[in-house]
C-alpha positions in Angstrom: -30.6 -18.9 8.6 -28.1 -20.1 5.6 -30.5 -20.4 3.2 -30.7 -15.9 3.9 -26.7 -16.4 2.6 -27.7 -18.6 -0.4 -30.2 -15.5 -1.2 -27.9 -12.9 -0.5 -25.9 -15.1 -3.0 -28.5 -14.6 -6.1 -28.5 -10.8 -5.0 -25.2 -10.7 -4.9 -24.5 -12.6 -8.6 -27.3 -9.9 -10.0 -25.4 -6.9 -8.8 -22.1 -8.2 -9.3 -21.0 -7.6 -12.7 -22.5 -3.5 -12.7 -20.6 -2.7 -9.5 -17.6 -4.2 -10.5 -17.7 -2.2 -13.5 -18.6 1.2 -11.8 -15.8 0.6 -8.6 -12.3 -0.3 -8.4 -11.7 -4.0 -7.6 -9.5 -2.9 -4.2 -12.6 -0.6 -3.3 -15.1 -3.9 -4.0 -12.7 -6.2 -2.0 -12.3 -4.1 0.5 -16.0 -3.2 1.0 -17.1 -6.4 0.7 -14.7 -8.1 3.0 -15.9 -5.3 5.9 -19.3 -5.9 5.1 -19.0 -9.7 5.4 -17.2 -9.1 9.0 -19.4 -6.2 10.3 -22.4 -8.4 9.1 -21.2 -11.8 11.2 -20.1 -9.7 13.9 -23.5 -8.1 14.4 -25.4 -11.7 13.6 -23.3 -13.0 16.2 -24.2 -10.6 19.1 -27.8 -9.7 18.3 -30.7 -11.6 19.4 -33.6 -10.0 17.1 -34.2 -13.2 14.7 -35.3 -10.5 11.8 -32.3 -8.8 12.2 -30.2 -12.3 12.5 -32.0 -13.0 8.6 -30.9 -9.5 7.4 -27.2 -9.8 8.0 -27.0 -13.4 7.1 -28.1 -11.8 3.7 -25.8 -9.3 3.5 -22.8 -11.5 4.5 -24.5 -14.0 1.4 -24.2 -10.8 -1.0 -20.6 -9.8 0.5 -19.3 -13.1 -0.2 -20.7 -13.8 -4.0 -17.9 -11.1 -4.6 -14.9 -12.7 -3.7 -15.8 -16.0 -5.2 -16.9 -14.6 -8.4 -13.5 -12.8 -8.6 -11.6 -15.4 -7.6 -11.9 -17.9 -10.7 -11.7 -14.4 -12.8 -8.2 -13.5 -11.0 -6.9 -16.9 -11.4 -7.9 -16.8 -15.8 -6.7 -13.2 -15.5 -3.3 -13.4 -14.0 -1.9 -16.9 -14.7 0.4 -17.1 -17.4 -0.4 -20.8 -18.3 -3.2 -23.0 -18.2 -1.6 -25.8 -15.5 -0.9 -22.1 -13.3 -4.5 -21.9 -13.7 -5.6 -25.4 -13.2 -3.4 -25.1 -10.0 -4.9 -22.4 -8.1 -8.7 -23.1 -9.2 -7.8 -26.4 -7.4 -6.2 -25.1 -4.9 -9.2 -23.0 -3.9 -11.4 -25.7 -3.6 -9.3 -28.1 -1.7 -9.1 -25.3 1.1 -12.7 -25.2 1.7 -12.7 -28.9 1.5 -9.9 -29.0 3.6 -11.1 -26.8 6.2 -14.4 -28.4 7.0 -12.9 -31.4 8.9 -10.6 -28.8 10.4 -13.1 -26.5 11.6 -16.2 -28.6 12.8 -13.9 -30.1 15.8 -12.0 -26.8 16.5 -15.7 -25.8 16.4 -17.1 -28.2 18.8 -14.9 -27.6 21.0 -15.5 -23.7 21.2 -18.9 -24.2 21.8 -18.8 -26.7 24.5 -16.3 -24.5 26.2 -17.6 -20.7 25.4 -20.3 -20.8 23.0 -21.9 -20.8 19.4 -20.7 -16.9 19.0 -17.1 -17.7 19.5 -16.5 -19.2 15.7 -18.1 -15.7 14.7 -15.8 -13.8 16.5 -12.7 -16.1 15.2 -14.1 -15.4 11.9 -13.8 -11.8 11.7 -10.7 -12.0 13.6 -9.2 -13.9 10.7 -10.8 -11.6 8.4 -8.2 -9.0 9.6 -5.1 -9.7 8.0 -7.1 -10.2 4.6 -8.5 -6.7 5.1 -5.1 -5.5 5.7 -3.6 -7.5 1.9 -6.5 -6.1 0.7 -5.7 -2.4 1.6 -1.8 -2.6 0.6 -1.7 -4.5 -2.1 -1.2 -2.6 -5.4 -4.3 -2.6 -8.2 -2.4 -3.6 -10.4 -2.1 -6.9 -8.6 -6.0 -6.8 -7.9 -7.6 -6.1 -11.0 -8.2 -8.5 -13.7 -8.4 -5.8 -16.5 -4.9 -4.8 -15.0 -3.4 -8.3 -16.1 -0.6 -8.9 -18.4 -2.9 -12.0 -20.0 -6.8 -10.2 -19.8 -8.0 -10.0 -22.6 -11.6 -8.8 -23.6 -14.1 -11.2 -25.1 -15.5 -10.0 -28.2 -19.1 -9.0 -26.9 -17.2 -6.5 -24.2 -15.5 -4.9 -26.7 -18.5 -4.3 -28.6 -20.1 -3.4 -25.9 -17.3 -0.9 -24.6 -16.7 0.8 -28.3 -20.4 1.6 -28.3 -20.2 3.0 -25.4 -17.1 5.1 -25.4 -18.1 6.3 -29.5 -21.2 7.6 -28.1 -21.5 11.9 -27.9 -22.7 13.2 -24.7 -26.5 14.4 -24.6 -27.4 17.6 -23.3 -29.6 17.5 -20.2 -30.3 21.2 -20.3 -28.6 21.1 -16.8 -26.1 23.7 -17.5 -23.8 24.2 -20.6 -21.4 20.9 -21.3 -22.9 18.6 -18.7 -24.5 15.4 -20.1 -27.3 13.5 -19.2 -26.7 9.5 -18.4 -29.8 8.5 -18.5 -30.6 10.8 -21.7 -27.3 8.6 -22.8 -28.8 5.7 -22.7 -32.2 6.0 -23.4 -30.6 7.5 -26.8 -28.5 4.3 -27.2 -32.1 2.0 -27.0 -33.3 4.0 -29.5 
């Protein structure tokens, strides 16, 4: 069953970059951390072993967003490189951390109720990070929002290109442009 997360990983790394481009951060976030819940809530009360595969993938593709935005939120928003060091580390040591926490509290829960009970915790948990999710200003969310982001130089090729470019008619109506006309002109 994990090795459906690791793929929903890859899936998720392959999509990540376009959707974060196309959606707000807080939309992302927000989506992703409801998917991630509604997917272990619905792995941990089904019994169809297909369906068990399909939402341990989508909880794989949920999750490859908020720990590729983690490392760029960190280089993004601290000021100085031991801030950054800080919090990188900082995220690793929890997960480290809460391994030896979890497997006995874990143990335990399934002795006494069963293996769906550290499910349930999870998305109960998942809650209040929904919540600081939700109320949380962009500005504190997005990376391109960030006193210290900066653009590397193939981005702000990519974006002047992009933003230079004259829209194509589509023949859709007067002043409406075509995207994929757009970019099929830019390949050109």
């Amino acid at each position: 069953l994990e090795s459906f997360v690791f793929a929903g990983n890859v899936v998720g790394s392959l999509i990540a970059g376009p959707v974060t481009r196309i959606f707000s951060m807080k939309v992302v976030l927000v989506a992703c951390l409801v998917v991630n819940s509604t997917s272990q809530f619905f792995f941990a009360t089904i019994d169809s072993y297909p369906l068990m595969l399909t939402m341990r993938l989508f909880a794989g593709i949920a999750q490859v967003f908020v720990t590729v935005y983690w490392p760029v939120w960190v280089d993004a928003f601290a000021s100085t490189e031991g801030q950054k060091s800080l919090r990188m580390n900082l995220m690793l040591l929890t997960s480290n951390a809460a391994l030896p926490c979890a497997f006995p509290i874990m143990s335990v829960s399934n002795n006494i109720l069963s293996w769906r009970a550290g499910f349930y915790f999870l998305i109960i948990m998942s809650i209040p990070c929904i919540l600081w999710v939700l109320f949380t200003p962009l500005k504190y969310l997005d990376p391109q929002l960030a006193p210290n982001f900066e653009e590397d130089e193939d981005e702000k090729a990519s974006n002047n290109c992009i933003s230079s470019q004259k829209p194509i008619s589509s023949g859709l109506g007067s002043g409406q442009s075509n995207p994929l006309a757009q970019s099929v002109a830019t390949t050109k």
